[in-house]
Gaussian input, Z-matrix of N, CA and C with variables (Angstrom, degrees):
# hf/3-21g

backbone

0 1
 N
 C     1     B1
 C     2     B2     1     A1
 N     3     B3     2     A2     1     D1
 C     4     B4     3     A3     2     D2
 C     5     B5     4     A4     3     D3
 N     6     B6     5     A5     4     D4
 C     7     B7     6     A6     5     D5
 C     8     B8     7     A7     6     D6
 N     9     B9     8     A8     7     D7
 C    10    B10     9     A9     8     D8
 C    11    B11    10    A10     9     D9
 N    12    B12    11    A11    10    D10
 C    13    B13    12    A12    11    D11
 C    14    B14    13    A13    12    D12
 N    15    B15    14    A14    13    D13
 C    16    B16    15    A15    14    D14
 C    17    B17    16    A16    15    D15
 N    18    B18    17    A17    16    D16
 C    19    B19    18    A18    17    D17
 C    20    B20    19    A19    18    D18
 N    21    B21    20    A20    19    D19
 C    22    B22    21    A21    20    D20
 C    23    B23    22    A22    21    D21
 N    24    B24    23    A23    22    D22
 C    25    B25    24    A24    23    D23
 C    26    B26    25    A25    24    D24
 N    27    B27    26    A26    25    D25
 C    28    B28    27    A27    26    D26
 C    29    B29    28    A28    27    D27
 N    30    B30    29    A29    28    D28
 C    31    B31    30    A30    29    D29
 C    32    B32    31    A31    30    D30
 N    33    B33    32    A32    31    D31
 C    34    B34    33    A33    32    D32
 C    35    B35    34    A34    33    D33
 N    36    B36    35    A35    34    D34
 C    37    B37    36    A36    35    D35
 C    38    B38    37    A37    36    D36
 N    39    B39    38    A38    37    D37
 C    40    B40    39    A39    38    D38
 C    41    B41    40    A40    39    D39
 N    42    B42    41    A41    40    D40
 C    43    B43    42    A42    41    D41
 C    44    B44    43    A43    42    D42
 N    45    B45    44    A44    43    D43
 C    46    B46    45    A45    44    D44
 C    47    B47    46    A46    45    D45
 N    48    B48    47    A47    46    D46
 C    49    B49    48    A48    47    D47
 C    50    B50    49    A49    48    D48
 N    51    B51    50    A50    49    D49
 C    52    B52    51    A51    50    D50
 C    53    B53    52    A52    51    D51
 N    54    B54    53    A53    52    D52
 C    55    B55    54    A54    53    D53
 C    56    B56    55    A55    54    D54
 N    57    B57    56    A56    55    D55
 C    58    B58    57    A57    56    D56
 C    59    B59    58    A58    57    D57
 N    60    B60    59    A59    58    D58
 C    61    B61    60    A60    59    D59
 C    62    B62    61    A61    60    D60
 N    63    B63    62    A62    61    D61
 C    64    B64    63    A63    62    D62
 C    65    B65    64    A64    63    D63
 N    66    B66    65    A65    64    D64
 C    67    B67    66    A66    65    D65
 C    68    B68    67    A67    66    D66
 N    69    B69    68    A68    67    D67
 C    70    B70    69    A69    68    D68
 C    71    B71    70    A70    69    D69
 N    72    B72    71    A71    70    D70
 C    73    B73    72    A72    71    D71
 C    74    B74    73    A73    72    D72
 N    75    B75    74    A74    73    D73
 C    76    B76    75    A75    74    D74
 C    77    B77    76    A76    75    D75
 N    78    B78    77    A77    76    D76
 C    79    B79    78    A78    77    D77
 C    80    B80    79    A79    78    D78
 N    81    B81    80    A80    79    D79
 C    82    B82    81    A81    80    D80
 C    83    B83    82    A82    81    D81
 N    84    B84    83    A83    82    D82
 C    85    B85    84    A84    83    D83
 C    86    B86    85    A85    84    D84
 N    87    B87    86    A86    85    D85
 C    88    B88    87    A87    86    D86
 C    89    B89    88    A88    87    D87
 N    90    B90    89    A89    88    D88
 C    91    B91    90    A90    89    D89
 C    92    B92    91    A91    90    D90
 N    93    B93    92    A92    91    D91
 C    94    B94    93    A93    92    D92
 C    95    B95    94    A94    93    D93
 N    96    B96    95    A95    94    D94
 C    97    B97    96    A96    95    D95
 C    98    B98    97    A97    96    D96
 N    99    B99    98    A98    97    D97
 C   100   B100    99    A99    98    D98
 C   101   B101   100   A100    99    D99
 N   102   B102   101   A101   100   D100
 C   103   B103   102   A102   101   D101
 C   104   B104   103   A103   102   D102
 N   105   B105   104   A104   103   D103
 C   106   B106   105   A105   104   D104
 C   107   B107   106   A106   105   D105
 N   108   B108   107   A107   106   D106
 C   109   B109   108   A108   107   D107
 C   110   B110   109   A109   108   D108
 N   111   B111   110   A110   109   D109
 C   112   B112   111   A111   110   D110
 C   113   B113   112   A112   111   D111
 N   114   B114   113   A113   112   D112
 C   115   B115   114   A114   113   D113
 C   116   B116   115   A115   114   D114
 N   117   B117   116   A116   115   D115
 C   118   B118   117   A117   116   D116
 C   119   B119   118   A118   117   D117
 N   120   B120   119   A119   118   D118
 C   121   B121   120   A120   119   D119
 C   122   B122   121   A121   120   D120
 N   123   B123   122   A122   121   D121
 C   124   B124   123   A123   122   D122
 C   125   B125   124   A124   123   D123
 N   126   B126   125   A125   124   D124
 C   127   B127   126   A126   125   D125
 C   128   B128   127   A127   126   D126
 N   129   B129   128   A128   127   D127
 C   130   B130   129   A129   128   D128
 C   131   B131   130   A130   129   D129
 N   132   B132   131   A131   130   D130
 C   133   B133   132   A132   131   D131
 C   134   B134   133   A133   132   D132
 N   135   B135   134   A134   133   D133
 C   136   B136   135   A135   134   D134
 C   137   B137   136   A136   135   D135
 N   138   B138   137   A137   136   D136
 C   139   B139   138   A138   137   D137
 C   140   B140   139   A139   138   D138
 N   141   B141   140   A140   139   D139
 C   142   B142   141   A141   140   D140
 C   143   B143   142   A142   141   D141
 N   144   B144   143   A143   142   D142
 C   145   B145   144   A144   143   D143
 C   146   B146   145   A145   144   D144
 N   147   B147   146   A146   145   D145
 C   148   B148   147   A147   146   D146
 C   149   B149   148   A148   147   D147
 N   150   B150   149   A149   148   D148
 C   151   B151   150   A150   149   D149
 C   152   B152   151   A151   150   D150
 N   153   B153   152   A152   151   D151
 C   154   B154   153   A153   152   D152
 C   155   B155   154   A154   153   D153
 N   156   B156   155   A155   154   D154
 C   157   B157   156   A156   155   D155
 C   158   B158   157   A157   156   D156
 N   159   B159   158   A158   157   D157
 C   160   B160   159   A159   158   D158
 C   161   B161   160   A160   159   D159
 N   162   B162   161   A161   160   D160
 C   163   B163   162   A162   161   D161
 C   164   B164   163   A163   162   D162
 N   165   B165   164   A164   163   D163
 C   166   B166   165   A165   164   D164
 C   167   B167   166   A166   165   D165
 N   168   B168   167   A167   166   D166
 C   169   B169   168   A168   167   D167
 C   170   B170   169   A169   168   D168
 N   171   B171   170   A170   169   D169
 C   172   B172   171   A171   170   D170
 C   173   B173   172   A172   171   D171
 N   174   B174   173   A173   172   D172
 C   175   B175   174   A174   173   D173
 C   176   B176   175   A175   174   D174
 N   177   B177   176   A176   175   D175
 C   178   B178   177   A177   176   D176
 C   179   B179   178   A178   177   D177
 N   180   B180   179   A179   178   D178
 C   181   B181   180   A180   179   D179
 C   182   B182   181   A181   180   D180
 N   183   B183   182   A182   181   D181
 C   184   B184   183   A183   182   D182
 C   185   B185   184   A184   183   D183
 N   186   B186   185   A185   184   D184
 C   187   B187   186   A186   185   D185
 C   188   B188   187   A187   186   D186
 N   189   B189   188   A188   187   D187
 C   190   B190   189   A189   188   D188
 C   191   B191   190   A190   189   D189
 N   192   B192   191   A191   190   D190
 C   193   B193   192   A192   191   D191
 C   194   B194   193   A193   192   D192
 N   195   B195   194   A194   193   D193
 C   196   B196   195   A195   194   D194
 C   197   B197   196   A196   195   D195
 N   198   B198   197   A197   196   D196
 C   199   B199   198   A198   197   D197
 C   200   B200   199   A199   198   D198
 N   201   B201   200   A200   199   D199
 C   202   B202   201   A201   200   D200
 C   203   B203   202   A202   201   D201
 N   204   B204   203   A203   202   D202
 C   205   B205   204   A204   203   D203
 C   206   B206   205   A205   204   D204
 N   207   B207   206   A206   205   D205
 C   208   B208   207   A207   206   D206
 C   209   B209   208   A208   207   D207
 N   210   B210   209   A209   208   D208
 C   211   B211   210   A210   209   D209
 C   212   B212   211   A211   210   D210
 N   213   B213   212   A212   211   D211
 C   214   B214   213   A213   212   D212
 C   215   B215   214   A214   213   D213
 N   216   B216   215   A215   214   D214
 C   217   B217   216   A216   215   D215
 C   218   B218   217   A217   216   D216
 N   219   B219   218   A218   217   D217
 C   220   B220   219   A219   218   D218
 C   221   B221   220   A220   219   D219
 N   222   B222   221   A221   220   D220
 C   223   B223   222   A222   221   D221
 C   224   B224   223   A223   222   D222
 N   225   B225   224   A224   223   D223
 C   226   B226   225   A225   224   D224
 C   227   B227   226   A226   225   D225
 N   228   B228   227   A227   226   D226
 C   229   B229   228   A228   227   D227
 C   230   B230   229   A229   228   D228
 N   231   B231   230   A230   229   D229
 C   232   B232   231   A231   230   D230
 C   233   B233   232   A232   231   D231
 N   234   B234   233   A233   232   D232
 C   235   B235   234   A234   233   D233
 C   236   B236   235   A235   234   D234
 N   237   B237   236   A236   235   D235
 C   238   B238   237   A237   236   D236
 C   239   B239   238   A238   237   D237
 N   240   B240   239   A239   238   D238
 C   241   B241   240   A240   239   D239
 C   242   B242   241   A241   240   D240
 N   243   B243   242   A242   241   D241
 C   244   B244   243   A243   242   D242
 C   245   B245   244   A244   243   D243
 N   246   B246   245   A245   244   D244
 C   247   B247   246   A246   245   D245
 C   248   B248   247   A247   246   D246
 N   249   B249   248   A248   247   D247
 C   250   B250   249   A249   248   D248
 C   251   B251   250   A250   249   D249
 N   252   B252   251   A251   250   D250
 C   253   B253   252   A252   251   D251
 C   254   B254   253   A253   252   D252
 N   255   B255   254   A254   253   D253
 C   256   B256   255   A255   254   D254
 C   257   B257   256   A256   255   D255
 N   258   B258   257   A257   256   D256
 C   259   B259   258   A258   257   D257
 C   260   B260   259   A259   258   D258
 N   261   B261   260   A260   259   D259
 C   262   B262   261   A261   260   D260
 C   263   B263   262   A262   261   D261
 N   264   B264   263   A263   262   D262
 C   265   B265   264   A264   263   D263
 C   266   B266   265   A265   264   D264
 N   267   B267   266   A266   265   D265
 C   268   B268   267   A267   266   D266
 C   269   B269   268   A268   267   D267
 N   270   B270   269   A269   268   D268
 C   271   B271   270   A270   269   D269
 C   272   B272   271   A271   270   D270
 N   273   B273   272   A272   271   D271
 C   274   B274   273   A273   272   D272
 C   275   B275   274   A274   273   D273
 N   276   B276   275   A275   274   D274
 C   277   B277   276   A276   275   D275
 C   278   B278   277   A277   276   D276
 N   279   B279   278   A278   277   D277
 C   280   B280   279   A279   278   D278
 C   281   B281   280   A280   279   D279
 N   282   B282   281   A281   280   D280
 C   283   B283   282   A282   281   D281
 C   284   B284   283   A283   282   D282

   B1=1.4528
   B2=1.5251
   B3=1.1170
   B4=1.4492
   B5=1.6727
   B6=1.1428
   B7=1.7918
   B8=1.1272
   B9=1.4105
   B10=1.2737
   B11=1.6672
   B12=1.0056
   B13=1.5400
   B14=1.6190
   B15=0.8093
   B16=1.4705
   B17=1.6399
   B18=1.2061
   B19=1.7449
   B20=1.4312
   B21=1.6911
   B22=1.5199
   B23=1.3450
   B24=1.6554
   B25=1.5806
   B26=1.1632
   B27=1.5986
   B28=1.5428
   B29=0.8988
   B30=1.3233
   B31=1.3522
   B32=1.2309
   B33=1.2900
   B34=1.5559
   B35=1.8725
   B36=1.0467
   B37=1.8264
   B38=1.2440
   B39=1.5952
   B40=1.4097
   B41=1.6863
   B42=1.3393
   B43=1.2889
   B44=1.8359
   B45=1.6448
   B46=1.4261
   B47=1.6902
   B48=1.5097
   B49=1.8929
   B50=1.5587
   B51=1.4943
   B52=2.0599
   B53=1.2748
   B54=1.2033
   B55=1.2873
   B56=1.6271
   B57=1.0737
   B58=1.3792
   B59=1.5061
   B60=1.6002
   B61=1.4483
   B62=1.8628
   B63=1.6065
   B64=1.0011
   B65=1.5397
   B66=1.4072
   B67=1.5195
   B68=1.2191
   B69=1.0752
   B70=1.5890
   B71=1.4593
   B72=1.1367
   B73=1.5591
   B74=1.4939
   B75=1.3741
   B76=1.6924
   B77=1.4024
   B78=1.3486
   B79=1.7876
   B80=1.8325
   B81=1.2482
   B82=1.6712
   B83=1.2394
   B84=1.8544
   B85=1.2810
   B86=1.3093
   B87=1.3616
   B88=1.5647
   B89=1.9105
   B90=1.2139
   B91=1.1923
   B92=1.8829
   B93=1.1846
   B94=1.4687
   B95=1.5566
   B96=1.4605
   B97=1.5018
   B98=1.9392
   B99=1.2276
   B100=1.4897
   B101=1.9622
   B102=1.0077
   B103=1.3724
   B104=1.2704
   B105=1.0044
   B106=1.6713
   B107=1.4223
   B108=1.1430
   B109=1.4040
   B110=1.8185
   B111=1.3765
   B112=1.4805
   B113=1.2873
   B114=1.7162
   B115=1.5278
   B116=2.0074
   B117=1.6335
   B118=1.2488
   B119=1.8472
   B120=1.1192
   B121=1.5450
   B122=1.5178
   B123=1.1284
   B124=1.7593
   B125=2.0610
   B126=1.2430
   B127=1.4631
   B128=1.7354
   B129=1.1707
   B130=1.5859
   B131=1.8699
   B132=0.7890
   B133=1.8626
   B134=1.1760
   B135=1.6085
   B136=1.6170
   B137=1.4064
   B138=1.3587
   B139=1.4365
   B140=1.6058
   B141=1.7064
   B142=1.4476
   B143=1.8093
   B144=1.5715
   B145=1.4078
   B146=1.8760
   B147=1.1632
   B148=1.3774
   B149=1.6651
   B150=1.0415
   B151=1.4198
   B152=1.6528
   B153=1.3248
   B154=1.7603
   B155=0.9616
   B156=1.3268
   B157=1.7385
   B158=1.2254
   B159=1.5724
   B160=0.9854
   B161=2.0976
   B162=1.1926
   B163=2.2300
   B164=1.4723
   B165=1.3214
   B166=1.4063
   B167=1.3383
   B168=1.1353
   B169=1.7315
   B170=1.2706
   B171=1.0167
   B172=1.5741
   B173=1.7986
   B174=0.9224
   B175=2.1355
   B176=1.6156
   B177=1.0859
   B178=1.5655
   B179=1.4176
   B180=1.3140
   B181=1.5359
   B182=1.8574
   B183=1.4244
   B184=1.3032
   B185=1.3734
   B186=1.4802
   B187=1.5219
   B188=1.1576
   B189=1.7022
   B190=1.0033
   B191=0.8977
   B192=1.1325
   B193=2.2406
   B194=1.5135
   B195=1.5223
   B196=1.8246
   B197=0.7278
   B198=1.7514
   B199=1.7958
   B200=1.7737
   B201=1.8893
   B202=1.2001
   B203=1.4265
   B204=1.4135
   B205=2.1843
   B206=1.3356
   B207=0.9752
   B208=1.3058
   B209=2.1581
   B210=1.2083
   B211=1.7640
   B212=1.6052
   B213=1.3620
   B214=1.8662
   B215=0.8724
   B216=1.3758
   B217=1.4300
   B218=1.5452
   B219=1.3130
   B220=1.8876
   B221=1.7422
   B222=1.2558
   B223=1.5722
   B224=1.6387
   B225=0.9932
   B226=1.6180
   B227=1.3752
   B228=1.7827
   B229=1.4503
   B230=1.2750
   B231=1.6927
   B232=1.6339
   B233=1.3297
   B234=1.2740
   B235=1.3447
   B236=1.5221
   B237=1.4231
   B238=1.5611
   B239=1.5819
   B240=1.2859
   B241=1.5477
   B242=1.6959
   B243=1.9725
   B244=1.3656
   B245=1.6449
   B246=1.2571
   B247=1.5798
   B248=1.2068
   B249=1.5758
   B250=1.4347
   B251=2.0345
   B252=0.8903
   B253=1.5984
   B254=1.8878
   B255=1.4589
   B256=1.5794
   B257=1.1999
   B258=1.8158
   B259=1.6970
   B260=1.0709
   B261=1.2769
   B262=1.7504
   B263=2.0030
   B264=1.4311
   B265=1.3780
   B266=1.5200
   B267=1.3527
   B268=1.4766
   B269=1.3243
   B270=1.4430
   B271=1.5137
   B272=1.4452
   B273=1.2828
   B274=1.1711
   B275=1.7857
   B276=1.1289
   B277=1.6231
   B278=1.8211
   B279=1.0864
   B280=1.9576
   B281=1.3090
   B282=0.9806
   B283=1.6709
   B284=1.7298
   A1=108.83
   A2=114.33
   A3=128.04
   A4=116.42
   A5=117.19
   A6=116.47
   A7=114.63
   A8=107.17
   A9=120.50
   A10=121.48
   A11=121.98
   A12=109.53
   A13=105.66
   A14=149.61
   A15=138.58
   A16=113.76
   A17=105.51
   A18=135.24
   A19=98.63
   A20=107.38
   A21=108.08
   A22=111.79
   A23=115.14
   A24=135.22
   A25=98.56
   A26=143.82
   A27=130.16
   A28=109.24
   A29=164.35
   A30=146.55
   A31=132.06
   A32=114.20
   A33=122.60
   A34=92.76
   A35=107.36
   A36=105.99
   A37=141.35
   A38=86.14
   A39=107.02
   A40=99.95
   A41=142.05
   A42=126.18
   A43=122.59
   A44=111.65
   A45=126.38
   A46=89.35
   A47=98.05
   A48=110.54
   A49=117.70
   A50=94.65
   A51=85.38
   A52=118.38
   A53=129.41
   A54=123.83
   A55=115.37
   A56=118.40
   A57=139.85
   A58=88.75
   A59=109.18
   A60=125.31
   A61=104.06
   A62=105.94
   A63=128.25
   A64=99.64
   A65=120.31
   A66=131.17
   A67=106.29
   A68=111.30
   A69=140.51
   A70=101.40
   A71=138.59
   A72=145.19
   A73=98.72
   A74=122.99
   A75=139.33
   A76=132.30
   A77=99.22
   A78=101.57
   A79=81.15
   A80=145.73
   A81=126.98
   A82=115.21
   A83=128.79
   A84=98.40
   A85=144.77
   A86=109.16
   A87=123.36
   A88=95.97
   A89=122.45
   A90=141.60
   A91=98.12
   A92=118.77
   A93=119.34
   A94=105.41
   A95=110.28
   A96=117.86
   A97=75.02
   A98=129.74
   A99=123.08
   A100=81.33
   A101=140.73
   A102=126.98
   A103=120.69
   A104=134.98
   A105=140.63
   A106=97.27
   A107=113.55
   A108=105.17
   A109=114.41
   A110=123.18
   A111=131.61
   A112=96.68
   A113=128.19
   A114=114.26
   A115=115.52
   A116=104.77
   A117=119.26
   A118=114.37
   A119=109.47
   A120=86.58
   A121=105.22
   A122=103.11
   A123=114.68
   A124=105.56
   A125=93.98
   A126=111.18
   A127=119.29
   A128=97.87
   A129=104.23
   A130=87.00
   A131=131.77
   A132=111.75
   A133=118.34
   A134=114.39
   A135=124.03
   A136=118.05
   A137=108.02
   A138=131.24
   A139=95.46
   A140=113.92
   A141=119.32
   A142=112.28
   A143=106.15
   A144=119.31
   A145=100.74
   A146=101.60
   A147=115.11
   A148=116.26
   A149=119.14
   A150=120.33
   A151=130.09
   A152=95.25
   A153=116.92
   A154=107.06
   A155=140.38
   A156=139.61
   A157=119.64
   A158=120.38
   A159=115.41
   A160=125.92
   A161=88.29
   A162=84.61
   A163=105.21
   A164=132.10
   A165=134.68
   A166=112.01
   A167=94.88
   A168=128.12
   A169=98.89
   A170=126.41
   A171=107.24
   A172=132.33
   A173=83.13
   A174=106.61
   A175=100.22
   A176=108.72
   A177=109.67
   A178=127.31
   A179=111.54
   A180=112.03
   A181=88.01
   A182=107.05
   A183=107.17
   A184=107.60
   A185=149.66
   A186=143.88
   A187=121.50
   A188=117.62
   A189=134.52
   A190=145.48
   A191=150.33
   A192=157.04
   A193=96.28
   A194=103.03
   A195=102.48
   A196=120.83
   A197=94.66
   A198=110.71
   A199=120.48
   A200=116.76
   A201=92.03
   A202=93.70
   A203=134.36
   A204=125.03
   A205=99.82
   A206=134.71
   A207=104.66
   A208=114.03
   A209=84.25
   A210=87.87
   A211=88.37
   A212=96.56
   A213=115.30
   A214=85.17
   A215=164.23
   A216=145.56
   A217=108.56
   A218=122.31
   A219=113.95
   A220=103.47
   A221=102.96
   A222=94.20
   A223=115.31
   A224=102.74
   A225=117.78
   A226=108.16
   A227=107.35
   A228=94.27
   A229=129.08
   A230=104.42
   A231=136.46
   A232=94.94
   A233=131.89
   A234=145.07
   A235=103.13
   A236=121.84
   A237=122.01
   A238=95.39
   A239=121.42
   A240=128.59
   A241=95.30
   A242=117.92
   A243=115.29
   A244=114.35
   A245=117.30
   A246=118.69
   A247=124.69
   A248=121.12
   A249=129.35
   A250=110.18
   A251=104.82
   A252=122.34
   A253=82.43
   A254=118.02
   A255=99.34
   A256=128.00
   A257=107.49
   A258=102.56
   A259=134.71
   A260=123.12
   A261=121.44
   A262=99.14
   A263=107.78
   A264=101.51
   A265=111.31
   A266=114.68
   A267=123.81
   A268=92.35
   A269=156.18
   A270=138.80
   A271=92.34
   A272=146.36
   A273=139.99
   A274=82.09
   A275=126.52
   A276=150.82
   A277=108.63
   A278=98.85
   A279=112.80
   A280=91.43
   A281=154.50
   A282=148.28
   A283=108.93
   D1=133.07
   D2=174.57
   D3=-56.69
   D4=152.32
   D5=174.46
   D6=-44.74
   D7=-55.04
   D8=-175.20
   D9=-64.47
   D10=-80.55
   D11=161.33
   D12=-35.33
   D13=-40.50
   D14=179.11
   D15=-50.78
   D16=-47.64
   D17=178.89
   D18=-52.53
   D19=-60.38
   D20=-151.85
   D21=-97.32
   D22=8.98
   D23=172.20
   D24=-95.48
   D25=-44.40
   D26=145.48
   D27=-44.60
   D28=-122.21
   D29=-151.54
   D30=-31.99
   D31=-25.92
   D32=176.57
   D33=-71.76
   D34=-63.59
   D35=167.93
   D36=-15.91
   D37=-58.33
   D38=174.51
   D39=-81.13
   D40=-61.32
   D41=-178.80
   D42=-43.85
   D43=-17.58
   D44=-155.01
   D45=-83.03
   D46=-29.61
   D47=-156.65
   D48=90.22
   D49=-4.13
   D50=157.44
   D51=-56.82
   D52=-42.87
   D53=-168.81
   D54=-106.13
   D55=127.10
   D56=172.43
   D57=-29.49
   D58=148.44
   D59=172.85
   D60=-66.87
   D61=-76.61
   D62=-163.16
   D63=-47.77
   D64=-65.69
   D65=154.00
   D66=8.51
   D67=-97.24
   D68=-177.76
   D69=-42.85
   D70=-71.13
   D71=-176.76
   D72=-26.03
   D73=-61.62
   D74=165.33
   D75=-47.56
   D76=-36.98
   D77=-157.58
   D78=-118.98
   D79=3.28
   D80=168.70
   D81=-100.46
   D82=-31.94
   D83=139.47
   D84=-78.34
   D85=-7.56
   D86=178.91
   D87=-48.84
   D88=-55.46
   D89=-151.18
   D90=-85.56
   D91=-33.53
   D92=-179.95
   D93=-64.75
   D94=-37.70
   D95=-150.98
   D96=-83.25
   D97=-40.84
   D98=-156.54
   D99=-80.25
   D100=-68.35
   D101=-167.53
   D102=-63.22
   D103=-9.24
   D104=-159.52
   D105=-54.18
   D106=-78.13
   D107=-165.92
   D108=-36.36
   D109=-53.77
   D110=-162.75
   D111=-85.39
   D112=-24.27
   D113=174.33
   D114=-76.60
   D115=-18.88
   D116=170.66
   D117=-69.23
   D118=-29.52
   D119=177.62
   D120=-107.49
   D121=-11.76
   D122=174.63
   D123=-51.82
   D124=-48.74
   D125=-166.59
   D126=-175.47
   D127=88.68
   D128=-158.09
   D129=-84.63
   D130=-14.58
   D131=162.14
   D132=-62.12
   D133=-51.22
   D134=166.23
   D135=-34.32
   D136=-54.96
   D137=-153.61
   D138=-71.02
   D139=-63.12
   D140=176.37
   D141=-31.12
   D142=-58.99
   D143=-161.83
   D144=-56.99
   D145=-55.98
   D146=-176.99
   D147=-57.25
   D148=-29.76
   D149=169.89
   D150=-98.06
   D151=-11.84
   D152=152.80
   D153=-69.80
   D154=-76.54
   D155=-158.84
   D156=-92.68
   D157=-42.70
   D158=-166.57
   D159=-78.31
   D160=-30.45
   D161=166.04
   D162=-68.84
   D163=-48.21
   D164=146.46
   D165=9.65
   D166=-104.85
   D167=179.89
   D168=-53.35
   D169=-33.62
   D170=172.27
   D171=-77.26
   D172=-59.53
   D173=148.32
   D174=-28.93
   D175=-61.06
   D176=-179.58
   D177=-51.31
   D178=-14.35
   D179=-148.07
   D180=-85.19
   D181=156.21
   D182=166.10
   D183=-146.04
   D184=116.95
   D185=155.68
   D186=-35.75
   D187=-53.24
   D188=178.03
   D189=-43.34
   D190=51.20
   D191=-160.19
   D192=-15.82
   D193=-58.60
   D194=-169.68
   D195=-39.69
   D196=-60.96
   D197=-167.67
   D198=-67.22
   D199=-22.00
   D200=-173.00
   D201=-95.43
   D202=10.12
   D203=159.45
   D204=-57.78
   D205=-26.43
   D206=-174.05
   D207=-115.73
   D208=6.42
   D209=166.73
   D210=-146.56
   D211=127.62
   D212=175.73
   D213=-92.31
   D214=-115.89
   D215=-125.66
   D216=-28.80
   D217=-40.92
   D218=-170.42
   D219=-48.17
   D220=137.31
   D221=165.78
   D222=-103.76
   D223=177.78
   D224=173.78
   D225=-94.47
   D226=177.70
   D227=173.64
   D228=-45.74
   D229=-55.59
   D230=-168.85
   D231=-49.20
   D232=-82.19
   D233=-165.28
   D234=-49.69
   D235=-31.62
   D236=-169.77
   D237=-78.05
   D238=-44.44
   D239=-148.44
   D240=-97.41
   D241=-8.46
   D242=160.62
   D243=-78.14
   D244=-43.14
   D245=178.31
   D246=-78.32
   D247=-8.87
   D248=160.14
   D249=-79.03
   D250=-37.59
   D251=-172.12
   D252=-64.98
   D253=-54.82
   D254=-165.75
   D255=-88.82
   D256=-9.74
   D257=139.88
   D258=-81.65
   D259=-3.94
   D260=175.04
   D261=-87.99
   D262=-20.75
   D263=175.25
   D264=-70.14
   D265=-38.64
   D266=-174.84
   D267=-86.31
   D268=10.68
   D269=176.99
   D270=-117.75
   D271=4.32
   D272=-137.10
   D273=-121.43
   D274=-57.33
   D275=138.98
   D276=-2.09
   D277=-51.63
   D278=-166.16
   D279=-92.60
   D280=8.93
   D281=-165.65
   D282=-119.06

């Protein structure tokens, strides 16, 4: 299997609800920074999109009610699992 489908089968996962929210927030850029190089010559549009938004959006995520009142940028699930859904829509495109 290619990087890329590998990449966008974690996210498809995580959008399905196989994969733990928080999980995922951790282990999809963990995994970009480990593929970069082989997802860059694989498909360096993919690669660009995915390393623009996606540590982002992940960084962002918060479980916590408390914690995201006092930083609006934290997202919630919904909001986390809306801005992942519209880069896997736009990566879905590069494949």
């Amino acid at each position: 299997m290619s990087v890329a489908n590998a990449l966008l089968n974690q996210i498809k996962s995580f959008l399905d609800g196989s994969t733990d929210p928080w999980e995922f927030s951790f282990d999809f850029p963990s995994e970009l920074v480990e593929t970069h190089e082989e997802l860059e010559k694989e498909n360096s549009r993919l690669c660009n999109l995915l390393n623009d938004d996606m540590p982002e959006i992940c960084s962002y995520f918060e479980p916590e009610e408390n914690a995201r009142s006092q930083m609006p940028e934290y997202l919630d699930e919904d909001q986390f699992k809306a801005k992942v859904t519209e880069v896997y829509m736009e990566a879905l495109r590069l494949v």
